[in-house]
C-alpha positions in Angstrom: 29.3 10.0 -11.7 25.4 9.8 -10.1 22.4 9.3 -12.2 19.0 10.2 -10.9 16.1 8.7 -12.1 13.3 11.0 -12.2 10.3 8.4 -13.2 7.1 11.2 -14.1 3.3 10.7 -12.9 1.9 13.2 -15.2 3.0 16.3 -13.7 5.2 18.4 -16.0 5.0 21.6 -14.0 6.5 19.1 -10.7 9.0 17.6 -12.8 10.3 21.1 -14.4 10.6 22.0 -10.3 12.5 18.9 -9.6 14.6 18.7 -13.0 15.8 22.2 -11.5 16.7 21.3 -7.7 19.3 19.1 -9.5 20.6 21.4 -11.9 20.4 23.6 -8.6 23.3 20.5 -6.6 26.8 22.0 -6.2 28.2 18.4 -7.4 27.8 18.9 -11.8 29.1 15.2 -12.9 25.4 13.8 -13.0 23.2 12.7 -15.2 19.0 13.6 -15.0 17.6 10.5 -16.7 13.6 11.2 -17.1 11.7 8.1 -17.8 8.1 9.5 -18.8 6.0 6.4 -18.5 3.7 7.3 -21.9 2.4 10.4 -19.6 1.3 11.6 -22.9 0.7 15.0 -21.5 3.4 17.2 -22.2 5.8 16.2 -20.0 8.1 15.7 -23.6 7.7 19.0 -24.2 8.6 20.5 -20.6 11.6 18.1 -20.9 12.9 19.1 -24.5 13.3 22.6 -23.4 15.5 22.0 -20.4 17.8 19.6 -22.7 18.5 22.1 -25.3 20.3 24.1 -22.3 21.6 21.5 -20.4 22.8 18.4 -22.1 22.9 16.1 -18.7 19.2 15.3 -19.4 18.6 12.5 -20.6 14.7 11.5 -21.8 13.4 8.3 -22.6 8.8 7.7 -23.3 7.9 4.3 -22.7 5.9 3.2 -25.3 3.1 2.3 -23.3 2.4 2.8 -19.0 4.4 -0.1 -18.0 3.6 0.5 -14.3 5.8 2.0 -11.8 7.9 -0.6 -10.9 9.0 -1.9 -14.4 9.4 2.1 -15.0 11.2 2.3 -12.6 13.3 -1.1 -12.9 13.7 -0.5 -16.9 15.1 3.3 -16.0 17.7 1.8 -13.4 19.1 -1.0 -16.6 20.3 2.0 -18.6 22.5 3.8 -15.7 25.9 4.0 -16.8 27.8 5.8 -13.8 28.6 4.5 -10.4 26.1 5.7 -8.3 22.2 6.5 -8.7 19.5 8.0 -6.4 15.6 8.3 -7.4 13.8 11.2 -7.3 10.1 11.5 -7.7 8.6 14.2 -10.2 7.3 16.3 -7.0 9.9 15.7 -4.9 13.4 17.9 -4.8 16.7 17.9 -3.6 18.5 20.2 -1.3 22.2 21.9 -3.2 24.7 19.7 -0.9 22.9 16.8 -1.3 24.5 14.8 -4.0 28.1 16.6 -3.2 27.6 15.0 0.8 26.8 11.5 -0.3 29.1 11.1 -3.0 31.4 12.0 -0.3 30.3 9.8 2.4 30.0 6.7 -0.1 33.6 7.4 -1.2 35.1 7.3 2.2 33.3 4.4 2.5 33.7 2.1 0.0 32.1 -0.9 1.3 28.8 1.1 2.2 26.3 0.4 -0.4 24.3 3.5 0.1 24.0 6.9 2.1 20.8 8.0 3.7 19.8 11.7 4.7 16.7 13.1 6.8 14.2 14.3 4.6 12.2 17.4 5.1 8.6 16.2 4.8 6.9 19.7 3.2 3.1 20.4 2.4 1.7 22.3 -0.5 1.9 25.4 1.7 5.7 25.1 2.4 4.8 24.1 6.2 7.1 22.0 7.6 5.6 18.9 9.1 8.9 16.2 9.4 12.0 15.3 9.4 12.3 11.9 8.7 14.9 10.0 9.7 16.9 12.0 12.0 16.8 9.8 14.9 19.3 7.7 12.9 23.6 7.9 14.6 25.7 9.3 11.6 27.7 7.0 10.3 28.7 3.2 9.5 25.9 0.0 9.7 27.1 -2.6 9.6 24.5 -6.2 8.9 23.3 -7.6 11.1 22.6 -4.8 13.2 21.8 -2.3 10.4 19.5 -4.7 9.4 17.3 -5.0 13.1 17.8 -1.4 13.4 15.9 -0.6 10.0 13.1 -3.0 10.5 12.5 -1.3 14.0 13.2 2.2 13.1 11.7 1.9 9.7 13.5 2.4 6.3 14.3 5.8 4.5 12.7 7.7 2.0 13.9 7.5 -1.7 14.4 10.7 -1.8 17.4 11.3 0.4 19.3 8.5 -0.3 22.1 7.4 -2.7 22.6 4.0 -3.9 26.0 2.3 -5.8 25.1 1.2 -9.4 26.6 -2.5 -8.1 23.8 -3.2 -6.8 21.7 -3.6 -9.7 21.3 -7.6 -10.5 21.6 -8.0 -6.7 18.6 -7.2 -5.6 15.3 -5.9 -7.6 12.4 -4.6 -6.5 9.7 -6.4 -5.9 6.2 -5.5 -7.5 4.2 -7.9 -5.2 5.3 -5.2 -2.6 3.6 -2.5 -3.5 4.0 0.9 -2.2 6.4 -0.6 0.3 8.8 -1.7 -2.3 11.0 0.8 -1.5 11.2 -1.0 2.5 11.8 -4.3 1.0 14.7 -3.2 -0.9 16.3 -1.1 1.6 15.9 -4.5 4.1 17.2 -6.8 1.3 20.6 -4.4 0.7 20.7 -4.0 4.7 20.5 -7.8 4.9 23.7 -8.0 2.8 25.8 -5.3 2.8 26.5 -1.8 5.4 25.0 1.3 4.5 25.9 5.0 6.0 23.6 7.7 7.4 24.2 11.3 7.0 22.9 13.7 10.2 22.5 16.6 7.1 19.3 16.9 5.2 19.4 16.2 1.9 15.9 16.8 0.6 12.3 17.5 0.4 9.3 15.1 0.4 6.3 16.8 -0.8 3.5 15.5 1.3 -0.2 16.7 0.3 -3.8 15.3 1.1 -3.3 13.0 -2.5 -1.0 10.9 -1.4 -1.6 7.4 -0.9 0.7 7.4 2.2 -1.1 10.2 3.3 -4.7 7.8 3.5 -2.9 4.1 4.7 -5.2 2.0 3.5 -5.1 -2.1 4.6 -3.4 -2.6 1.3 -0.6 -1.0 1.5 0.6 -3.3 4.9 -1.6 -6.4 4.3 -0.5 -8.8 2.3 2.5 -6.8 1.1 4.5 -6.9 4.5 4.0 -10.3 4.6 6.1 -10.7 1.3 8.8 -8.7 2.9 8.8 -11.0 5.8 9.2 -13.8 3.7 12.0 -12.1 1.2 13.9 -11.4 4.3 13.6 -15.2 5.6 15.0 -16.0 2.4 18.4 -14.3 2.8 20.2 -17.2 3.4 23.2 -15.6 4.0 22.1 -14.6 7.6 22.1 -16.9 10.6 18.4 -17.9 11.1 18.3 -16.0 14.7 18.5 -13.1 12.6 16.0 -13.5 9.9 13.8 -14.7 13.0 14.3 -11.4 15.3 13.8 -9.3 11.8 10.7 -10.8 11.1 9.4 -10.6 14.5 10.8 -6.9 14.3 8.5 -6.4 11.1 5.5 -8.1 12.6 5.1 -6.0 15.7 5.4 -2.8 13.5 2.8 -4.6 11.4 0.2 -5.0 14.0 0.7 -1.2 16.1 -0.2 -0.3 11.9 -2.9 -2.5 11.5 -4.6 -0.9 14.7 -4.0 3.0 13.5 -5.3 1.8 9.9 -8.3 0.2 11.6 -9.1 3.5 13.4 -8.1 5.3 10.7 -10.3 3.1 8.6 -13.5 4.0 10.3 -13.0 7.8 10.6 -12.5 8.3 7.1 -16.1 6.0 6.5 -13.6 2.9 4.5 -15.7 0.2 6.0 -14.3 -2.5 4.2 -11.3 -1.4 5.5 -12.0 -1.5 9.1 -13.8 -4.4 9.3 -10.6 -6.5 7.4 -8.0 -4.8 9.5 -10.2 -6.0 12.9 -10.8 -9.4 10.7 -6.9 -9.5 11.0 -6.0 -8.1 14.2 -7.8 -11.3 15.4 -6.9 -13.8 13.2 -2.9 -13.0 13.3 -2.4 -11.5 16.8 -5.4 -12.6 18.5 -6.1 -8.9 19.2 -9.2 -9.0 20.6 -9.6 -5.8 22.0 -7.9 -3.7 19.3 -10.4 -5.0 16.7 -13.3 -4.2 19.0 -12.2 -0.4 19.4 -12.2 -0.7 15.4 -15.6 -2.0 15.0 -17.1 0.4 17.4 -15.5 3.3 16.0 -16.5 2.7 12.9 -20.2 1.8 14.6 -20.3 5.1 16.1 -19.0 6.8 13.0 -21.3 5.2 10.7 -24.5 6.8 13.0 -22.8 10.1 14.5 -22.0 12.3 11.7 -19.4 14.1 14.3 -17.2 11.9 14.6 -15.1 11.5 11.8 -14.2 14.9 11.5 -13.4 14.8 15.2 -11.3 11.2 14.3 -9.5 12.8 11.4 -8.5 16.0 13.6 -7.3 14.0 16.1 -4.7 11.7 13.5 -3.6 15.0 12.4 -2.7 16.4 15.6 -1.2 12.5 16.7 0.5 12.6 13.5 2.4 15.4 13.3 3.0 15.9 17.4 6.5 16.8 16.9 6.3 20.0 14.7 6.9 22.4 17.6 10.7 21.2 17.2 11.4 22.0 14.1 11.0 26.2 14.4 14.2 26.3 13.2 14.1 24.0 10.3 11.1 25.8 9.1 13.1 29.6 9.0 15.8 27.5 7.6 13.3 26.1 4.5 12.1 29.7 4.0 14.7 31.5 4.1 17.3 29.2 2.4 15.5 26.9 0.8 11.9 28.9 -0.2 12.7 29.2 -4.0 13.3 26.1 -4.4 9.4 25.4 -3.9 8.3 27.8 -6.0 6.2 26.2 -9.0 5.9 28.0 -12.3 1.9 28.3 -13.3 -0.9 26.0 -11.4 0.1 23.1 -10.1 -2.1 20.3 -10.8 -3.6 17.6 -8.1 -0.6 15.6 -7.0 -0.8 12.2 -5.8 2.2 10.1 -4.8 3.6 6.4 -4.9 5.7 5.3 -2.2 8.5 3.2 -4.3 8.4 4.5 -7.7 
């Protein structure tokens, strides 16, 4: 009934842990479809010793690395049942998960997916998030899903299930980068109502690797720029709409653009500071913001202190809201600890946003 795409990124001992959170789900009519993107380093043979005992797997090697996206995209053309979710190789799902959203998107048949918190977990088991709790339960409906989402933010991959009918109505688009998943969340939102669960449904393993762990100007600028522009091309929605998403989106944009900058300069990216103060003042006329950046990065370029102190400072701003979640964090030990657990080393982990 629910397929779930498990692209790889070279990490057979991950993938073995998240191949087993979903044999792990109390709902059994799935399908693990594992789409190794020419990893070429024994992720075939990790994977062709769970199939021989359970035949839900499915495997299929790209030939050659085809990127993430068309990985991703040529992985979603073969799903044959009526619902799919992605789950990356590091990632895993919590039992109820697929059994709750099944059941949410079947009392709601026009919704055309279900979203869950996530539990975003370090490589210690710490609890540092949950994502998308601040969300009502229930029914969106577009438009209003739609503002909502572009000024709440979207919701991670991992904790959300999407209907199969989707597919050939809206794609992802590689021009959007890491934030493809954000643009294709906004372009279903745009069309069609969606449901949020108040359950979590999985864990996000977040680690020092990842990408989104180090923003970088890239990964907002020029990419949300294309996702302003895909969403003013929905024509289907009255242009006050498109106009109020968009201006949604941009203010997001620029409160980024200023943490990036500062961001930027602790971390001794340069480049980066000085093109997110270039654009601070160009698009916004943000004068001031873009002088904090270049003086930051000034004083971190000739006092050897400050970065650290920077970087210790985004950590604690970062994560300000862990005191809250004492309870979530007996709950993920106690319930959820095994789960974690990775058979031999792990190796360094890094993380795309989308695929």
């Amino acid at each position: 009934m629910v397929t779930v795409i498990i692209p790889t990124l070279r990490r057979p001992l991950l993938l073995a842990r998240a191949i087993r959170s979903v044999q792990a789900q109390t709902a059994t009519d799935l399908t693990i479809a594992v789409t190794d993107n020419a990893s070429r380093d024994g992720t075939r043979d990790v994977v062709a010793s769970m199939m021989a005992r359970d035949p839900r797997i499915r495997y299929h090697e790209q030939p050659k690395d085809l990127g993430p996206h068309a990985n991703f995209q040529h992985a979603l053309e073969r799903v044959d049942t009526p619902y799919f979710t992605l789950l990356s190789d590091d990632d895993l799902m919590l039992p109820d998960f697929l059994a709750q959203s099944l059941s949410e998107l079947e009392r709601e048949p026009k919704a055309m997916f279900v979203a869950s918190p996530v539990l975003l977990v370090d490589p210690e088991g710490t609890l540092l998030k949950l994502d998308g709790d601040k969300w009502r339960p229930g029914m969106h409906h577009p438009p209003q899903g739609l503002l909502d989402m572009t000024r709440n933010g979207h919701f991670i991959w991992t904790g959300t299930v999407f209907r199969t009918s989707l597919r050939g109505m809206v794609r992802l688009d590689p021009r959007t980068g890491n934030s493809s998943d954000m643009d294709f969340q906004l372009q279903v939102a745009a069309r069609f109502p969606f449901v949020t669960s108040g359950r979590p449904g999985a864990i996000f393993s977040w680690h020092p690797q990842s990408p989104t762990s180090h923003p970088d100007l890239g990964q907002f600028w020029p990419t949300w720029g294309t996702i302003m522009a895909n969403l003013d091309a929905v024509d289907t929605l009255p242009q006050a709409v498109r106009s109020q998403a968009i201006a949604n989106l941009d203010g997001r944009l620029h409160r980024s653009l200023v943490l990036v900058g500062l961001y930027a300069a602790s971390r001794r990216r340069w480049d980066d500071a000085a093109g997110t103060a270039r654009l601070l003042t160009q698009r916004y006329g943000d004068v001031a913001a873009a002088a904090m950046i270049r003086a930051t990065a000034w004083l971190a370029r000739r006092l050897p202190i400050m970065p650290p102190v920077l970087s210790w400072v985004a950590w604690r701003l970062r994560w300000a809201g862990r005191g809250r979640l004492t309870s979530l964090q007996r709950e993920l030990v106690t319930r959820h600890g095994p789960l974690l657990a990775v058979e031999g080393v792990a190796e360094p982990r890094r993380k795309d946003s989308a695929a």
